[in-house]
PDBQT receptor file of N, H, CA, C and O in Angstrom, charges set to zero:
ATOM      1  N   UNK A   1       0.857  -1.189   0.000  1.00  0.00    +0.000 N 
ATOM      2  CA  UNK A   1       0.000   0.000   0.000  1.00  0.00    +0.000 C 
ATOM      3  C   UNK A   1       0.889   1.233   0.000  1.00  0.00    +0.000 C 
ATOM      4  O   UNK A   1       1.726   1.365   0.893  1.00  0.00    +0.000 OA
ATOM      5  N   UNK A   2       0.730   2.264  -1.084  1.00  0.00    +0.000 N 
ATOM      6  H   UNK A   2       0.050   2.157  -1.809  1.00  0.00    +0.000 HD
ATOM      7  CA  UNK A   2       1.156   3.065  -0.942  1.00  0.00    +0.000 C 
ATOM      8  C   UNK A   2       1.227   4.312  -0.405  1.00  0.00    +0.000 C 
ATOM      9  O   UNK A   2       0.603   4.857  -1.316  1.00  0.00    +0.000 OA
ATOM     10  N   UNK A   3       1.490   5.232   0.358  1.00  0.00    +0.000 N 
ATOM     11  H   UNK A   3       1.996   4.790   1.098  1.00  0.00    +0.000 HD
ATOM     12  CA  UNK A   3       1.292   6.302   1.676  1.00  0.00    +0.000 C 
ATOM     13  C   UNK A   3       0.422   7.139   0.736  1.00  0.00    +0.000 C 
ATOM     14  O   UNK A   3      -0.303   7.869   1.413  1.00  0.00    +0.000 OA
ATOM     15  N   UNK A   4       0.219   7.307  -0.654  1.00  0.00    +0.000 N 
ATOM     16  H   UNK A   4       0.807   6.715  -1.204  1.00  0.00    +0.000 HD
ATOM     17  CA  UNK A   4      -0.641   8.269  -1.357  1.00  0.00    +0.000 C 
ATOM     18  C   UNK A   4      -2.033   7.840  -1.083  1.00  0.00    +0.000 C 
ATOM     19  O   UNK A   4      -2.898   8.546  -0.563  1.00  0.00    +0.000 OA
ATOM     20  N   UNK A   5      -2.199   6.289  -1.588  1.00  0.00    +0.000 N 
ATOM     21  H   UNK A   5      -1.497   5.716  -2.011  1.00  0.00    +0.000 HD
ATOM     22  CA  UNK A   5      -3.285   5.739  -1.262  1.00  0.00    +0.000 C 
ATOM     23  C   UNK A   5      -4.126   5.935  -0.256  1.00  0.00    +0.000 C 
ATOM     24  O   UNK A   5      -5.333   6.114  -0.423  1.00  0.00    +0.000 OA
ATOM     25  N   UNK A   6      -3.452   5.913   1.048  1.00  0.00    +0.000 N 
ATOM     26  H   UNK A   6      -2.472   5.769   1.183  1.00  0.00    +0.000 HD
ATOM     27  CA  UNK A   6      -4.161   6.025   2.423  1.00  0.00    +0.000 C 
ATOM     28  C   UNK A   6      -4.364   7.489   2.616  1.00  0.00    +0.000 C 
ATOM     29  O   UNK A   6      -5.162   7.855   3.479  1.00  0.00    +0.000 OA
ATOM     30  N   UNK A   7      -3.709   8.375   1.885  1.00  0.00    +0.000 N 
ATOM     31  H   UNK A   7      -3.060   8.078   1.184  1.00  0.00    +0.000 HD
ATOM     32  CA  UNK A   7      -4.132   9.463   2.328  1.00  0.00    +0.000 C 
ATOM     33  C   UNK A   7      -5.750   9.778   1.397  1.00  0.00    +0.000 C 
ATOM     34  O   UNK A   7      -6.858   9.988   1.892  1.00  0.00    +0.000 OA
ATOM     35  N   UNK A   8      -5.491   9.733   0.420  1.00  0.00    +0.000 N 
ATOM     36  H   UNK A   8      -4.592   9.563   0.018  1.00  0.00    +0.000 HD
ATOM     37  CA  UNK A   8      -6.907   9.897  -1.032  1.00  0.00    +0.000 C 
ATOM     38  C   UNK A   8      -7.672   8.664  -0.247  1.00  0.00    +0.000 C 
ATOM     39  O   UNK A   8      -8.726   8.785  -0.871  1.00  0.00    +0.000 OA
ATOM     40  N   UNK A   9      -7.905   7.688   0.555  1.00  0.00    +0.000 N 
ATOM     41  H   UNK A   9      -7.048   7.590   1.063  1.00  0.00    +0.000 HD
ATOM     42  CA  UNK A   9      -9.031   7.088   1.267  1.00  0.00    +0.000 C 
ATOM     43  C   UNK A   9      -9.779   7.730   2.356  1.00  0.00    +0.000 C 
ATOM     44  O   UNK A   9     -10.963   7.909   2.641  1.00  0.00    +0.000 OA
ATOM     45  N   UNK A  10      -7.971   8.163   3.139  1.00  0.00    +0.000 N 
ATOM     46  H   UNK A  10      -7.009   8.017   2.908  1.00  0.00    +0.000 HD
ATOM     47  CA  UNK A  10      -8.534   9.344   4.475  1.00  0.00    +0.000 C 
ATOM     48  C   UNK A  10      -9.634  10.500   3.911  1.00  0.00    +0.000 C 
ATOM     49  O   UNK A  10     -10.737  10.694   4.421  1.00  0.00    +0.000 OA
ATOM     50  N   UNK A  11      -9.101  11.204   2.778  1.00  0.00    +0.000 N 
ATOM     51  H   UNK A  11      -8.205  11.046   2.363  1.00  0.00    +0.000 HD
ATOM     52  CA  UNK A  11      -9.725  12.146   2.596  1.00  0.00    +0.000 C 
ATOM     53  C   UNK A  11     -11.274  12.365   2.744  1.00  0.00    +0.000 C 
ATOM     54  O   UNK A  11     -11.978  13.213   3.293  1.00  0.00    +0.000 OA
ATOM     55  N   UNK A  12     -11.512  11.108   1.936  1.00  0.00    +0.000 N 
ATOM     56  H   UNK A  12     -10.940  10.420   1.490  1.00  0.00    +0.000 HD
ATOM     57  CA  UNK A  12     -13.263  10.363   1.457  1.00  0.00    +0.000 C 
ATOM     58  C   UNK A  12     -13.878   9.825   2.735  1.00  0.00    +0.000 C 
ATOM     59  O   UNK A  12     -14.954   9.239   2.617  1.00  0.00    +0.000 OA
ATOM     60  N   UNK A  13     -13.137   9.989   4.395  1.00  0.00    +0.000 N 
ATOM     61  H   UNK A  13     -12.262  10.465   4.491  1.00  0.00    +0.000 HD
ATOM     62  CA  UNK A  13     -13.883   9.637   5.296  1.00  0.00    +0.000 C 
ATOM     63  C   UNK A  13     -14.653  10.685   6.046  1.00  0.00    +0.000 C 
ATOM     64  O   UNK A  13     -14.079  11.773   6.088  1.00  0.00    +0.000 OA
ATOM     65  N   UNK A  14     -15.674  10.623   6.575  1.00  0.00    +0.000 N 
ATOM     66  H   UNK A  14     -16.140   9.739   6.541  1.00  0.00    +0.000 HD
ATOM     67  CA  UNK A  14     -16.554  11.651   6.660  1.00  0.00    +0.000 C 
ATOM     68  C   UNK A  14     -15.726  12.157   8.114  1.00  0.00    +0.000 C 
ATOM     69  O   UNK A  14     -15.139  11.319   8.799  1.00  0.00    +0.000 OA
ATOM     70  N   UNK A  15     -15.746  13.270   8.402  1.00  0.00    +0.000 N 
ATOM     71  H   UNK A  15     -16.222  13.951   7.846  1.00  0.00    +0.000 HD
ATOM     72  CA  UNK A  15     -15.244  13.961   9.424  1.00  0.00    +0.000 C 
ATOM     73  C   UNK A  15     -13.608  14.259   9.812  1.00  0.00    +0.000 C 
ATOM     74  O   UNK A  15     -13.251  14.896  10.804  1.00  0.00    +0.000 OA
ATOM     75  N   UNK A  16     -12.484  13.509   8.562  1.00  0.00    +0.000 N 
ATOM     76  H   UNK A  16     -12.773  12.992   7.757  1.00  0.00    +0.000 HD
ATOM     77  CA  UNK A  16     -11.718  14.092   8.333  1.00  0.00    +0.000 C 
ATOM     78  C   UNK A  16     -11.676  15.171   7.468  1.00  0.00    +0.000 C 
ATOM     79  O   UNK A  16     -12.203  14.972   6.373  1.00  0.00    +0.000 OA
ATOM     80  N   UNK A  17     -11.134  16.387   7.691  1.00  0.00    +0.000 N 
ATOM     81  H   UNK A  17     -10.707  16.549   8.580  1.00  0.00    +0.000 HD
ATOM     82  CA  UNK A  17     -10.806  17.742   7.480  1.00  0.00    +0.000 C 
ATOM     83  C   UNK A  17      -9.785  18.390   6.564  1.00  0.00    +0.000 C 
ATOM     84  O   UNK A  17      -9.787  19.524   6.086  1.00  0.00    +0.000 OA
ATOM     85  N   UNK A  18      -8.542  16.983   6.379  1.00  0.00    +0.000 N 
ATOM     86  H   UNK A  18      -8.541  16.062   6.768  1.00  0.00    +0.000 HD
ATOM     87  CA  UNK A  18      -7.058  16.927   5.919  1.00  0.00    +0.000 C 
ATOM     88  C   UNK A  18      -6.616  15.684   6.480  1.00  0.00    +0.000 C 
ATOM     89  O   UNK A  18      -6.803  15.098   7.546  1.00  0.00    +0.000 OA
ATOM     90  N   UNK A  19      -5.895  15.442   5.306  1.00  0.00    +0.000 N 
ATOM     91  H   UNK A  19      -5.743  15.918   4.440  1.00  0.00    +0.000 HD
ATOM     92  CA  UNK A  19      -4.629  14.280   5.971  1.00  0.00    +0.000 C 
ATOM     93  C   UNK A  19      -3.547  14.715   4.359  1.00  0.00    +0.000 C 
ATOM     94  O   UNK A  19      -3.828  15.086   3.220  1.00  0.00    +0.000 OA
ATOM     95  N   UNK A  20      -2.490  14.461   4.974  1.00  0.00    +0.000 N 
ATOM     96  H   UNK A  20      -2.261  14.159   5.900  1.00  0.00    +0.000 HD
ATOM     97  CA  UNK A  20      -1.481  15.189   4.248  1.00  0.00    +0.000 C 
ATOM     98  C   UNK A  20      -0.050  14.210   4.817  1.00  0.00    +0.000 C 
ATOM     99  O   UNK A  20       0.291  14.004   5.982  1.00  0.00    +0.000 OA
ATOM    100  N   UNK A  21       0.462  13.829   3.809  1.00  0.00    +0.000 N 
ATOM    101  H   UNK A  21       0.185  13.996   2.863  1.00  0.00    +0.000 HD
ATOM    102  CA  UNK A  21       1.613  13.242   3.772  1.00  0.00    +0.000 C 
ATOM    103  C   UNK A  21       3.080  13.953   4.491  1.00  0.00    +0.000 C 
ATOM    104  O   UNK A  21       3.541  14.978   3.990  1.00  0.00    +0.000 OA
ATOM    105  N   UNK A  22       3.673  13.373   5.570  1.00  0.00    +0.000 N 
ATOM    106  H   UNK A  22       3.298  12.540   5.977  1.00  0.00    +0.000 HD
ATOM    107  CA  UNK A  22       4.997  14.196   5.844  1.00  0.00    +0.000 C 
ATOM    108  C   UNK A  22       5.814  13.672   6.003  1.00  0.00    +0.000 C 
ATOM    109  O   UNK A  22       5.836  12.525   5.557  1.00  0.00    +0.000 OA
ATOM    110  N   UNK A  23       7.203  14.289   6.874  1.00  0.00    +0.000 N 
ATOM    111  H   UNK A  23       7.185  15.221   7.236  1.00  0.00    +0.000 HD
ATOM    112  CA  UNK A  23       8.239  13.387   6.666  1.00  0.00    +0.000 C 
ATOM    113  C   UNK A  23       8.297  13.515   8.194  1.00  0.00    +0.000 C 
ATOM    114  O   UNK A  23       7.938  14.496   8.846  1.00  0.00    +0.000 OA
ATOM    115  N   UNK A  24       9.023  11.875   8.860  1.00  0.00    +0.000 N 
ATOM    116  H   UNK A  24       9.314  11.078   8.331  1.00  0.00    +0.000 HD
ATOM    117  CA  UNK A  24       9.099  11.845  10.223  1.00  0.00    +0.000 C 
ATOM    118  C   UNK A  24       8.321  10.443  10.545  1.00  0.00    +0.000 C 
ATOM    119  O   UNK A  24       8.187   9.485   9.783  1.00  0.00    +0.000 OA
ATOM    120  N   UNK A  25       7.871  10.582  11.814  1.00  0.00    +0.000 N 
ATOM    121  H   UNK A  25       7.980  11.361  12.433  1.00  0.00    +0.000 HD
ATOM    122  CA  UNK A  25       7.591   9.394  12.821  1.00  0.00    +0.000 C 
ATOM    123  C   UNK A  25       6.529   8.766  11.958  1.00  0.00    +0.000 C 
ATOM    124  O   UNK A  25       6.334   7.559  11.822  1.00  0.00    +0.000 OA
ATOM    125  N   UNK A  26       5.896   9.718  11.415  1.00  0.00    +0.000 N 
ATOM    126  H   UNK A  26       6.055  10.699  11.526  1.00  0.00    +0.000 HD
ATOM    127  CA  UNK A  26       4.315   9.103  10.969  1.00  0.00    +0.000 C 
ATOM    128  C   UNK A  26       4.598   9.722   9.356  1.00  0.00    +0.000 C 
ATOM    129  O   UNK A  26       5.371  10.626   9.038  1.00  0.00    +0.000 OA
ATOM    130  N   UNK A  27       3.927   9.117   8.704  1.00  0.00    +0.000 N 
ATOM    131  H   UNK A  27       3.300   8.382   8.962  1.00  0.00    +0.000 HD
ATOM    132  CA  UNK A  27       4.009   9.059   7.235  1.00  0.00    +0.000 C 
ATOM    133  C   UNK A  27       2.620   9.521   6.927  1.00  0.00    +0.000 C 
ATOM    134  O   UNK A  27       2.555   9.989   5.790  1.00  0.00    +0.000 OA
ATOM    135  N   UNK A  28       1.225   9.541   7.736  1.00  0.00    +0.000 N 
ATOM    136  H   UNK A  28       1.278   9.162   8.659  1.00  0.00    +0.000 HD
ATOM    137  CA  UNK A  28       0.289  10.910   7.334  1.00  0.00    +0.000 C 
ATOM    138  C   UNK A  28      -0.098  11.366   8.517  1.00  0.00    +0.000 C 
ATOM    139  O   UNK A  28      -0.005  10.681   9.536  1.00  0.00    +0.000 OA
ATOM    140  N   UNK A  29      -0.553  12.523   8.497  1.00  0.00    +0.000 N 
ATOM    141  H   UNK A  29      -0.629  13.079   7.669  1.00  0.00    +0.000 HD
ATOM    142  CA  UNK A  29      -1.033  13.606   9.371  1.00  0.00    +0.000 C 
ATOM    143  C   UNK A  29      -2.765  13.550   8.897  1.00  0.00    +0.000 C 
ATOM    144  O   UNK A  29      -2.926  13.797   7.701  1.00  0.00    +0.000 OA
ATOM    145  N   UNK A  30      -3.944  13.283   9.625  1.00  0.00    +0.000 N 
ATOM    146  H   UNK A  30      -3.813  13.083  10.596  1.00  0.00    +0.000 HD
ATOM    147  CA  UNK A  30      -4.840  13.965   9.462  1.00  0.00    +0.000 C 
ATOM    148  C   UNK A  30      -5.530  15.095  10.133  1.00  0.00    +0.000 C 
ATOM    149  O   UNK A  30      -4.835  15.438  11.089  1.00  0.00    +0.000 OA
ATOM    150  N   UNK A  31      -6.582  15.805  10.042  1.00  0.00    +0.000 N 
ATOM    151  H   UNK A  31      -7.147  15.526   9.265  1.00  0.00    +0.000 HD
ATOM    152  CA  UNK A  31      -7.145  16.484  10.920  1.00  0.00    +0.000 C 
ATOM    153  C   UNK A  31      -8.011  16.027  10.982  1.00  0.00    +0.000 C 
ATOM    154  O   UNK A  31      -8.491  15.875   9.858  1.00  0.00    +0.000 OA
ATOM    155  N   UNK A  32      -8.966  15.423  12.203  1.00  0.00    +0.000 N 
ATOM    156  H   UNK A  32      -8.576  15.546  13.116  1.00  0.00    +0.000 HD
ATOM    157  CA  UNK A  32     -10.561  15.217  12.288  1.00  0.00    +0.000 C 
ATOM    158  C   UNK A  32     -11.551  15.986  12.983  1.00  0.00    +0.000 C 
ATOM    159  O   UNK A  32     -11.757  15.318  13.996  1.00  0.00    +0.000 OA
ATOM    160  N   UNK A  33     -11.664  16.144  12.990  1.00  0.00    +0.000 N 
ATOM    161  H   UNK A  33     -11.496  16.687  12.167  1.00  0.00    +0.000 HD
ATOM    162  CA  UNK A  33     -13.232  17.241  13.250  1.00  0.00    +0.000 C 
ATOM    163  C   UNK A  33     -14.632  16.118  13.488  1.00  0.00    +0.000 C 
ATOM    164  O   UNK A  33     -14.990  15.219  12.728  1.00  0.00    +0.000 OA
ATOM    165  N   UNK A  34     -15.358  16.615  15.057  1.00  0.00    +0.000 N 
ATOM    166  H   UNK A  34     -15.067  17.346  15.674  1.00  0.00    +0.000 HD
ATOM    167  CA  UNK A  34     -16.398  15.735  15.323  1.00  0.00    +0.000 C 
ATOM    168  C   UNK A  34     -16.823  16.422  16.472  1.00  0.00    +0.000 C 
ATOM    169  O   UNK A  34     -15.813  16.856  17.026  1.00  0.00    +0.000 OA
ATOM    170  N   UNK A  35     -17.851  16.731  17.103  1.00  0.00    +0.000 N 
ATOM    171  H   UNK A  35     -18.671  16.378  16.653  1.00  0.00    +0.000 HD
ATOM    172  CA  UNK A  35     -18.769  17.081  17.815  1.00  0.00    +0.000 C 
ATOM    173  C   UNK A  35     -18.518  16.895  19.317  1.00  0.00    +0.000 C 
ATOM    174  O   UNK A  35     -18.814  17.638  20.253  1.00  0.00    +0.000 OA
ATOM    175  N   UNK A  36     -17.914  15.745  19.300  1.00  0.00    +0.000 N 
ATOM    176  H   UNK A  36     -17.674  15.142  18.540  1.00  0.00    +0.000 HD
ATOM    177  CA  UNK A  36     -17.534  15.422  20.570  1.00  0.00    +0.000 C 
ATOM    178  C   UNK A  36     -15.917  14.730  21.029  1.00  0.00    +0.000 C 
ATOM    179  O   UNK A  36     -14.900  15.250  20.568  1.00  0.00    +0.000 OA
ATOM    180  N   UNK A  37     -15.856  13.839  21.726  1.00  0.00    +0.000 N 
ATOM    181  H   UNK A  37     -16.682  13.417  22.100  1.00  0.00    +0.000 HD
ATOM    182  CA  UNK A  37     -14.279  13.134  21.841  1.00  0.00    +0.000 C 
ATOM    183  C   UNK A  37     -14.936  11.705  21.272  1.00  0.00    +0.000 C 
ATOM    184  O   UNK A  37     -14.272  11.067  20.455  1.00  0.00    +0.000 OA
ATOM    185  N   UNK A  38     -16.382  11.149  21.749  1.00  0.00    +0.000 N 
ATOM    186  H   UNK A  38     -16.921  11.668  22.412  1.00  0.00    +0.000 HD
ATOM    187  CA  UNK A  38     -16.558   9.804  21.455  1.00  0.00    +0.000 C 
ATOM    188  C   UNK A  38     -16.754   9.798  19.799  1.00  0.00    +0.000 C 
ATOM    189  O   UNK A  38     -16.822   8.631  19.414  1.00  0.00    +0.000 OA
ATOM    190  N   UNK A  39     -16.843  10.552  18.939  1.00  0.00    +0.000 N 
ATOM    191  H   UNK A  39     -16.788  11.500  19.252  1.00  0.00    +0.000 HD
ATOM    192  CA  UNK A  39     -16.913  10.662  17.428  1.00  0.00    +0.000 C 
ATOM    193  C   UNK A  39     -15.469  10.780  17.277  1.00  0.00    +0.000 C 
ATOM    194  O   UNK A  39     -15.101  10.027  16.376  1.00  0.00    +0.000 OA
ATOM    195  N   UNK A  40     -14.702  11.294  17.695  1.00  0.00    +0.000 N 
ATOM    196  H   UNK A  40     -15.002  11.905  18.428  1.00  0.00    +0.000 HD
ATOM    197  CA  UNK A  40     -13.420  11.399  17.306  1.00  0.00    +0.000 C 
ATOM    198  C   UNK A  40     -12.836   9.978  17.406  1.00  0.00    +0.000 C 
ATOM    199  O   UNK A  40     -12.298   9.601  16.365  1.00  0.00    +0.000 OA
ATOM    200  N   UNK A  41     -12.828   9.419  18.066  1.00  0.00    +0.000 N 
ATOM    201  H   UNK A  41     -13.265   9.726  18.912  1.00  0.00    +0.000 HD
ATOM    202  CA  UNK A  41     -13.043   8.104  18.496  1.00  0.00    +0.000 C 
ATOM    203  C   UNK A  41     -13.454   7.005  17.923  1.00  0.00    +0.000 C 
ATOM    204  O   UNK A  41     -12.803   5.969  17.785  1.00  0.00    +0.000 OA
ATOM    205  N   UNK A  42     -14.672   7.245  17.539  1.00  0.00    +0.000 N 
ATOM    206  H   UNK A  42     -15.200   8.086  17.651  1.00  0.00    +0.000 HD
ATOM    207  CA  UNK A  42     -15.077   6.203  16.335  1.00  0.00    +0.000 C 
ATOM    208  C   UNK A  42     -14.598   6.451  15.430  1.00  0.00    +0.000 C 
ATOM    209  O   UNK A  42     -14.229   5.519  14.715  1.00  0.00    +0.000 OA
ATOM    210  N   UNK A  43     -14.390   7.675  15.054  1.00  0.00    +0.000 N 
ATOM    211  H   UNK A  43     -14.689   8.432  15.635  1.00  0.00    +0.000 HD
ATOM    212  CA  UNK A  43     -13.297   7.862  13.231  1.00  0.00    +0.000 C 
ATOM    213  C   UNK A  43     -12.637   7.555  13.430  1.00  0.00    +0.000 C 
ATOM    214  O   UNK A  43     -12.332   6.816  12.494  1.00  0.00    +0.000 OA
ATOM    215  N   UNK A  44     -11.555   7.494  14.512  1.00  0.00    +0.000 N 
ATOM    216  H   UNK A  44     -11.803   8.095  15.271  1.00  0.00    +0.000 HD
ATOM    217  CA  UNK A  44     -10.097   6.821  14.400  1.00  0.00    +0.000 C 
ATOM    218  C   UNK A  44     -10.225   5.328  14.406  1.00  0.00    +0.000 C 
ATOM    219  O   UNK A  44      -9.430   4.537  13.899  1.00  0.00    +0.000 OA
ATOM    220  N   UNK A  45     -11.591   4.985  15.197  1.00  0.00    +0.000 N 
ATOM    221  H   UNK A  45     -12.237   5.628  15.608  1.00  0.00    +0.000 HD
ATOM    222  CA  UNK A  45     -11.038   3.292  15.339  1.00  0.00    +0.000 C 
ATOM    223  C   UNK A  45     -11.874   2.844  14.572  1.00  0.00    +0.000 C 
ATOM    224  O   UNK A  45     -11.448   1.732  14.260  1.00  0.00    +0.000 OA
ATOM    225  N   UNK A  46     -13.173   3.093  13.875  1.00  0.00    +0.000 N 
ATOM    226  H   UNK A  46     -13.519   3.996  14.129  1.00  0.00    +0.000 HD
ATOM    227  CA  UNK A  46     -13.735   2.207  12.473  1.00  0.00    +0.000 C 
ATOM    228  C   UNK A  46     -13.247   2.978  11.527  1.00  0.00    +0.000 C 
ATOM    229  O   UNK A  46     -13.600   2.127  10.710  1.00  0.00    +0.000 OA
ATOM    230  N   UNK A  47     -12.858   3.635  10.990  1.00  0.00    +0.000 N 
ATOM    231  H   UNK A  47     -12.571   4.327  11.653  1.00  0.00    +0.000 HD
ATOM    232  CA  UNK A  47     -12.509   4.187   9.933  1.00  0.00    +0.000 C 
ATOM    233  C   UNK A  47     -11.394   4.407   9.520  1.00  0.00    +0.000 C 
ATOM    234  O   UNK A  47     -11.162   4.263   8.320  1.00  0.00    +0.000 OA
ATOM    235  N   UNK A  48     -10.218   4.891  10.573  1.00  0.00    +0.000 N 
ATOM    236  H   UNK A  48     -10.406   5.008  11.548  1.00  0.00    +0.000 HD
ATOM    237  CA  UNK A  48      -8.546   5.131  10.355  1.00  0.00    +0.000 C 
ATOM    238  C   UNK A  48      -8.160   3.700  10.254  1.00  0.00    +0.000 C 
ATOM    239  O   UNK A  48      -7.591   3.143   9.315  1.00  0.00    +0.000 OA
ATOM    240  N   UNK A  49      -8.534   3.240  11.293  1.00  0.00    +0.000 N 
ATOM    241  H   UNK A  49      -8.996   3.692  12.056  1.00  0.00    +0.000 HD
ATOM    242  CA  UNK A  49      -8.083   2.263  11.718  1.00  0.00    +0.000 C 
ATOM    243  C   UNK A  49      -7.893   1.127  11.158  1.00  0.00    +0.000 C 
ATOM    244  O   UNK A  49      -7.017   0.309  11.439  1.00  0.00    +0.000 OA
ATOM    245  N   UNK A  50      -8.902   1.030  10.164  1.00  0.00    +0.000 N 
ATOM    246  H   UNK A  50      -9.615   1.694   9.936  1.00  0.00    +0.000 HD
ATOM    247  CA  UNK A  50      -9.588  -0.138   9.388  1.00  0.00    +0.000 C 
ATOM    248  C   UNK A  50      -8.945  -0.088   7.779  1.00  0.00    +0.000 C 
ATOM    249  O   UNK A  50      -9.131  -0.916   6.887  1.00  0.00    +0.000 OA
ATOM    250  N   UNK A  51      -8.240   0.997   7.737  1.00  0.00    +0.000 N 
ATOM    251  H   UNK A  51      -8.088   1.670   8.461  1.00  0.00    +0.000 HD
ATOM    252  CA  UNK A  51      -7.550   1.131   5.810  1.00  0.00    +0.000 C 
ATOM    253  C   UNK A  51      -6.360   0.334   5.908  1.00  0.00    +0.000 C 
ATOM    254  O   UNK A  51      -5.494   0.408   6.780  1.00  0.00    +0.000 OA
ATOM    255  N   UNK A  52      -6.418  -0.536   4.789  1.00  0.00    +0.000 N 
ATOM    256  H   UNK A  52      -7.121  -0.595   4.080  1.00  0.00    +0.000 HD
ATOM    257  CA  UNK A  52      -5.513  -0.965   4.673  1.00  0.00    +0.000 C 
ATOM    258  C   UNK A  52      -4.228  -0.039   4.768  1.00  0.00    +0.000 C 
ATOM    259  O   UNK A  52      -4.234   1.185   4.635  1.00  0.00    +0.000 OA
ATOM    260  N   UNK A  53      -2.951  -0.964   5.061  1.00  0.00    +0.000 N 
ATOM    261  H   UNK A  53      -2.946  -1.958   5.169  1.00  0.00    +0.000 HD
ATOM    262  CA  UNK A  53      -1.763   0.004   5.235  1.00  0.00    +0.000 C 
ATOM    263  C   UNK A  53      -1.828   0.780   6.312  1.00  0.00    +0.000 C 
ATOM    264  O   UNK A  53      -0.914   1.602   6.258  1.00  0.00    +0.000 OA
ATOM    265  N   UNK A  54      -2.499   0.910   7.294  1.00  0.00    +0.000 N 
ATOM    266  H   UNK A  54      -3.242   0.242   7.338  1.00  0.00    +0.000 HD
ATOM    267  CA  UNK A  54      -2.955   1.677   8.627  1.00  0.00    +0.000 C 
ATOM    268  C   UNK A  54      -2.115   0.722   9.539  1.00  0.00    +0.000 C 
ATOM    269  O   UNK A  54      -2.655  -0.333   9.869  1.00  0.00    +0.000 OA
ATOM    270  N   UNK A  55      -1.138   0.927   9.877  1.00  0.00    +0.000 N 
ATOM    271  H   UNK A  55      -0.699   1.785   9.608  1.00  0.00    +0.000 HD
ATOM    272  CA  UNK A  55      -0.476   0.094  11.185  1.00  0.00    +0.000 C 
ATOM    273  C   UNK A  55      -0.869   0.639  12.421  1.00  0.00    +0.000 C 
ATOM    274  O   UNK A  55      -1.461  -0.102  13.205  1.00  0.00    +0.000 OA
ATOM    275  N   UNK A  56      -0.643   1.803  12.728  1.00  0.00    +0.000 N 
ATOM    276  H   UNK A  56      -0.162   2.406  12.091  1.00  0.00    +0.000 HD
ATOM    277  CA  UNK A  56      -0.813   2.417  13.909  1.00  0.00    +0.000 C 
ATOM    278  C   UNK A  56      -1.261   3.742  13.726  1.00  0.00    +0.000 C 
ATOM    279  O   UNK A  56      -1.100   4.361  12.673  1.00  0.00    +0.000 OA
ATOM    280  N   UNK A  57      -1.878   4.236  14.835  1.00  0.00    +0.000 N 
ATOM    281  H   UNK A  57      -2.008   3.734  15.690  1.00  0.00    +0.000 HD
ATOM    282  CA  UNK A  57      -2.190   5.765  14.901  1.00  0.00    +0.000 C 
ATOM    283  C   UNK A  57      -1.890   6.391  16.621  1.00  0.00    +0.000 C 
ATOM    284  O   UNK A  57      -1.780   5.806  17.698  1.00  0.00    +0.000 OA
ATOM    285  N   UNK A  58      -1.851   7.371  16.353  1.00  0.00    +0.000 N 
ATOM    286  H   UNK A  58      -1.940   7.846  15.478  1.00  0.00    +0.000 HD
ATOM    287  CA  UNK A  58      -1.549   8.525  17.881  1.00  0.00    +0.000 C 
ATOM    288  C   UNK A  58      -2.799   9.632  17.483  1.00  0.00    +0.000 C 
ATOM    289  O   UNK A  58      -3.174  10.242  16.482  1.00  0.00    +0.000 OA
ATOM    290  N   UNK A  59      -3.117   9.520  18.634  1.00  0.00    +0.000 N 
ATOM    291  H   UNK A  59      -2.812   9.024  19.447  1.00  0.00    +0.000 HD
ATOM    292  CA  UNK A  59      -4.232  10.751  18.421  1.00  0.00    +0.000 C 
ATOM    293  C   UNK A  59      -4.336  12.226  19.228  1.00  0.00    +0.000 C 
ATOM    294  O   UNK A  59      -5.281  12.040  19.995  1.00  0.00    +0.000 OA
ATOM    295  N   UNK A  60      -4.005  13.151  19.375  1.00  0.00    +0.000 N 
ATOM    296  H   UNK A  60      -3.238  13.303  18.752  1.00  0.00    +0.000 HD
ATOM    297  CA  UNK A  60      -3.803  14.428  19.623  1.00  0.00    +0.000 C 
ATOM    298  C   UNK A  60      -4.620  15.032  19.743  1.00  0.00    +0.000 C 
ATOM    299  O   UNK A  60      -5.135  15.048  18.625  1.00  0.00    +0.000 OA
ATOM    300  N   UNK A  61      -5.551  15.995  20.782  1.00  0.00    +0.000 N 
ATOM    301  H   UNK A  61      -5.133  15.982  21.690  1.00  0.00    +0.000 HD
ATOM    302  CA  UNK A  61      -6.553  16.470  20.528  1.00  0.00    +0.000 C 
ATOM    303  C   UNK A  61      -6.062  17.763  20.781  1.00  0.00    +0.000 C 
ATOM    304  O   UNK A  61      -5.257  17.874  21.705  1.00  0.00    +0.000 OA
ATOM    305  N   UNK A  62      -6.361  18.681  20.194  1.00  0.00    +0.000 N 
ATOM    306  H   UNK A  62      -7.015  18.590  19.443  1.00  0.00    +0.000 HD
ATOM    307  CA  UNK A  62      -6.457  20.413  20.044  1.00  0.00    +0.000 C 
ATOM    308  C   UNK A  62      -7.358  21.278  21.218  1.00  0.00    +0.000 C 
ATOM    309  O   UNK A  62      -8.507  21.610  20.929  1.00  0.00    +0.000 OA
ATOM    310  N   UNK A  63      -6.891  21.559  22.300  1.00  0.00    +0.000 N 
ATOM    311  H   UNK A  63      -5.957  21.289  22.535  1.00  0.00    +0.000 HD
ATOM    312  CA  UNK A  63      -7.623  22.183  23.112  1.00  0.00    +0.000 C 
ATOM    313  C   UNK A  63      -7.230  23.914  23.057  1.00  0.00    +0.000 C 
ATOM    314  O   UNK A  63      -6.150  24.466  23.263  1.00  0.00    +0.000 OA
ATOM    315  N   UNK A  64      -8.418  24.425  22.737  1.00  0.00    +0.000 N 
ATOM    316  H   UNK A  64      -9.296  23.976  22.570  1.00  0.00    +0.000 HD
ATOM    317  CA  UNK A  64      -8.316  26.108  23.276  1.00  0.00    +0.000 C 
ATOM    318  C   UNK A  64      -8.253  26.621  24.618  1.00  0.00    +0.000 C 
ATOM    319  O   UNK A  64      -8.938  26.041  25.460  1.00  0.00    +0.000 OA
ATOM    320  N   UNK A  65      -7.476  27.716  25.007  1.00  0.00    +0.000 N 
ATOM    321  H   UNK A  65      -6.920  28.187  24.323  1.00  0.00    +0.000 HD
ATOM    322  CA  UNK A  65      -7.558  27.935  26.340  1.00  0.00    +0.000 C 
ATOM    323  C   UNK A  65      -8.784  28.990  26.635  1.00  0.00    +0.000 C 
ATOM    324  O   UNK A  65      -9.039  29.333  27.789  1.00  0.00    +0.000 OA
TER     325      UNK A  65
């Protein structure tokens, strides 16, 4: 599987925002966007999780002060 691939799948999942190819620890970056933490949640684990070529993920959440 190629790192282009998984990103043009990420794209087509509903509530990612971006995913963009980089260089470093992780080979894509997405952004997800969801209503709550438990939607964020389900996108990462039925949907990220589940593409082929998906070994692992870290998930980061964006807090405003």
């Amino acid at each position: 599987m190629e790192t282009a691939d998984a990103v043009s799948m990420m794209r087509k999942v509903k509530g990612i925002v971006a995913a963009d190819t980089t260089f470093g620890p992780y080979d894509v970056v997405a952004q997800v966007e969801a209503d709550n933490l438990d939607n964020i949640g389900r996108i990462v684990i039925r949907e990220i999780r589940t593409l082929p070529g998906v070994s692992d993920t870290l998930t980061c959440v964006v807090v405003s002060p």
